[in-house]
N, C-alpha and C positions, 0 to 999 in steps of 0.2 A: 567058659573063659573068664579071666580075671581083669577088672577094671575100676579104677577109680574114679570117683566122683566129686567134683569139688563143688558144692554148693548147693544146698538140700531143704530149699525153698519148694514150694508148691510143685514147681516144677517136674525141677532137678530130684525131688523125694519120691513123685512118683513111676520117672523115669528107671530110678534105683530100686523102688518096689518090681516091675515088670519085669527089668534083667533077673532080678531074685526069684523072680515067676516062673520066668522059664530057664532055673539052671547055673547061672554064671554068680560067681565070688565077688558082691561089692565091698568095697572100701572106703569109706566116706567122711568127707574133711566137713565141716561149715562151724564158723562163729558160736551158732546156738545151740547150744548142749542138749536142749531140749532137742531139735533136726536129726542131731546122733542119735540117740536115744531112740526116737524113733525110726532110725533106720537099722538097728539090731533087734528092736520087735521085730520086723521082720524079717530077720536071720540076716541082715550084713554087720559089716565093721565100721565102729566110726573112731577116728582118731582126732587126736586133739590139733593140729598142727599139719601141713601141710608136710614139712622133711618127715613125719610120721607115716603120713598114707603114701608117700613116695615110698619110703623103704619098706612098708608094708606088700610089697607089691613083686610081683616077680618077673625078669625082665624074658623076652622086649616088653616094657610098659604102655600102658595106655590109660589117660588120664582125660576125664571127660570133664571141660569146665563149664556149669552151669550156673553164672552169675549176668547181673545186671551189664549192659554195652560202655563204654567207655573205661574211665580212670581205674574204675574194679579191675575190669578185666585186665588191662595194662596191667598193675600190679600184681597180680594172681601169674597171669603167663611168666611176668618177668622173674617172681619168685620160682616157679616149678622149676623155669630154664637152668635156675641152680642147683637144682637135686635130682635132674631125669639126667641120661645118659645116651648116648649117639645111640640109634636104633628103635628108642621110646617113640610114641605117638603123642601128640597130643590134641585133643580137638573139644572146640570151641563148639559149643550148640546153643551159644545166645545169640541177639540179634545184632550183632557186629555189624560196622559200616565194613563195606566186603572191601576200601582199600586199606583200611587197616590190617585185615585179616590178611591182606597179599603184603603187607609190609614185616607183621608177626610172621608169617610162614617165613620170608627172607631171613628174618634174623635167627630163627631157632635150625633154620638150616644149616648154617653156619655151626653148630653144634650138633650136626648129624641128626636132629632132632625132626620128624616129619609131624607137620600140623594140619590139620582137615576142619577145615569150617564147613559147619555141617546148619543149614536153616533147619528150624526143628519147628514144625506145627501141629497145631493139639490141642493145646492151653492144658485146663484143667483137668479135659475129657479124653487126654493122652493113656493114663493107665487104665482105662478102661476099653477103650479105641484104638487104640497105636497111636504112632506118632509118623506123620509124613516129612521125612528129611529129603533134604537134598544138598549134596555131598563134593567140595570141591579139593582141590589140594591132588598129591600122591597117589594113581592108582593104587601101587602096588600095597601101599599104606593101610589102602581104603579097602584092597582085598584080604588084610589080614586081621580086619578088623570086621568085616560081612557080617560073622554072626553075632556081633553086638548089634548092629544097623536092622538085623533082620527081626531079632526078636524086639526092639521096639517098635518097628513097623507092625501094620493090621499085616497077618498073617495073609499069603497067599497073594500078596500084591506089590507094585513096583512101588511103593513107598519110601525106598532106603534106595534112593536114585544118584548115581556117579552123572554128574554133569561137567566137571572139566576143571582148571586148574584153579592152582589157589586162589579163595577170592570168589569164584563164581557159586559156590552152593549158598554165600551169603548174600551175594549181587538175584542170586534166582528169589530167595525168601525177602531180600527185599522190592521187589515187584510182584511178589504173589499177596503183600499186604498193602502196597499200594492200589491192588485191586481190588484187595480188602477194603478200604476206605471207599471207591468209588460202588460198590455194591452195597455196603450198608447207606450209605447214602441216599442211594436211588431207593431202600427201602422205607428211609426213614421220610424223603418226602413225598410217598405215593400213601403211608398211613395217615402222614398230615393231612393230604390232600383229604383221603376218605372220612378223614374228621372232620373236616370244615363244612363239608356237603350236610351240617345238621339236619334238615330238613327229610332227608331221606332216615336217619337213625339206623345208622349201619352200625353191625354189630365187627368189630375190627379180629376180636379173637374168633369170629367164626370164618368171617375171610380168610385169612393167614390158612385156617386151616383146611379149607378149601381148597387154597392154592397148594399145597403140599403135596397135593394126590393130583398127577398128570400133568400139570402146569407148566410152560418152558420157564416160567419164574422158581421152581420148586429147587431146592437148596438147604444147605445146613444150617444156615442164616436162616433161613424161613423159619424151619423148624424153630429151631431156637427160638426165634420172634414170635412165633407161635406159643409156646411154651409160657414165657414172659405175661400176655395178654390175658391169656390163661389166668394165672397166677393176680395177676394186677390190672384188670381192662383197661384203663387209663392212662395206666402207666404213673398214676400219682403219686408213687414212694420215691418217684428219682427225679432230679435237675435235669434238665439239657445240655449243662456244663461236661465236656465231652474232652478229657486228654488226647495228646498225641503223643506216642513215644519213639520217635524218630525216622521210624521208616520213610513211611509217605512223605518226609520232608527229602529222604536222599533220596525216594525216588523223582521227586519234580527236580530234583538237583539234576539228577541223571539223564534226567528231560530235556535239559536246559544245554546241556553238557553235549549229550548227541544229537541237538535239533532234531529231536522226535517228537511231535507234538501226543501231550496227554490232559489235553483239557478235564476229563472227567474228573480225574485224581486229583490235579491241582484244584479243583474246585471245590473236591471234597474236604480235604484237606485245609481252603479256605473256611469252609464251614465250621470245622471245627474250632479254629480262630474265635471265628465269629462269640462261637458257642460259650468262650468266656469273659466276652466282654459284657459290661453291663452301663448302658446308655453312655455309646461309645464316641468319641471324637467326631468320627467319621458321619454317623448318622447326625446330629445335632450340624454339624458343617453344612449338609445339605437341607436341613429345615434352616437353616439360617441363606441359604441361598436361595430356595423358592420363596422368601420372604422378602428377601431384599430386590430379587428380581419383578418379581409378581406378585407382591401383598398376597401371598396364599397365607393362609392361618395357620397359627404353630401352638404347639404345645409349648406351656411352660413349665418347669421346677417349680 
């Protein structure tokens, strides 16, 4: 099958390597000539220009945008919408706020145009792994497109999952990362915790990798934490300074929105907050109030 790819970042390149793995014609647009370049090493097409890989392309289309959430994306959809044709597909595998993506599907409808937000997770370890999507918008869309969905999925399993209309495959990947937040979390203060017990001199990389064999903690997160510990016991080559890039914030949105309480998440997601401030308002307010109230002793600057 033939498909285009818009945006051939870490991602989106080895997303395009995989389909080239097993079979299928890419065609691929991004910025960086370098990106192209290396998506015809290995045997796809890269074009300069978006009307390029459009017409590159044999209809019905299908044009896979893998770019950053927001303004990008807006622009990128709004461009293609001028060069795809009633019957093309086009689907979004970034991490889109999923009412956008129900707001994009309305409008490219209108141009006979079907879109599928698809949550795509993997990270880096996608082309080697698969990738587990979950898939909302157009059945019938989303069944003419399977053996794209299938062969980026781990072979043999429900990974390339149809879960309901537009909107909802990026509403489902944004709550499978706001669990993501409150999981790493619980990981990262149960290590602290085993560091502070000095007195015992727990070794933290042979824990982790303890837990990995039979544990009900045992996880790809472990692993991976495992790995890291390995590598760096300490963890001394990195900050605590800890980004967020949007999910976990729409999903306490979502929280708020359907009075479903999610303490964990939103807490974790606090943490991360936390994680960039450096001797912050908040804490200095309250030293200044156990002082004022209780002559308790303060730090100063």
């Amino acid at each position: 099958m033939q498909i285009g790819i818009v945006g051939l970042g870490r991602m989106g390149g080895n997303m395009a390597r995989r389909l080239l793995q097993d079979g299928h014609a890419v065609v691929g647009f991004d910025l960086d000539a370098g990106a192209r370049a290396e998506l015809e090493i290995h045997g796809g097409t890269g074009k300069s220009s978006l009307a390029d890989l459009v017409n590159a392309l044999e209809t019905p289309r299908t044009v896979w945008v893998m770019v950053p959430s927001g303004d990008i994306t807006q622009s990128t959809v709004d461009a293609l919408a001028g060069f795809m044709s009633a019957g093309d597909t086009l689907i979004d595998g970034g991490n889109s706020n999923y009412k956008e993506s129900i707001r994009r599907a309305e409008e490219l409808a209108k141009h006979g145009i079907d879109m599928l937000d698809s949550g795509t997770s993997g990270g880096i370890w996608g082309l080697e792994n698969g990738y587990c999507l979950t898939i909302g918008g157009n059945k019938e869309a989303y069944e003419r497109n399977l053996p794209i969905f299938k062969s980026l999925a781990p072979p043999e399993s429900e990974g390339n999952l149809y879960v309901g209309p537009s909107g909802s495959g990026h509403y489902v990947k944004m709550i499978h990362n706001g669990i993501e937040y409150g999981m790493m979390q619980a990981f990262a203060e149960g290590l602290e915790l085993l560091e502070a017990k000095s007195e015992f001199g727990l070794n933290l990389a042979e824990i982790c990798e303890n837990w990995r064999y039979g544990s009900v903690i045992r996880s790809w997160l472990l692993d991976l934490t495992a790995d890291e510990l390995k590598e760096d016991p300490g963890l001394d080559q990195l900050s605590s300074y800890v980004e967020d890039s949007g999910e976990g914030r729409w999903t306490v949105d979502a929280s708020v929105e359907l009075a479903v309480p999610a303490p964990v998440i939103t807490a974790a997601l606090q943490m991360r907050f936390r994680s960039r401030q450096d001797n912050p308002m908040g804490g200095r307010a309250l030293a200044a109030m156990r002082n004022a109230f209780g002559g308790h002793s303060v730090r100063r600057t």
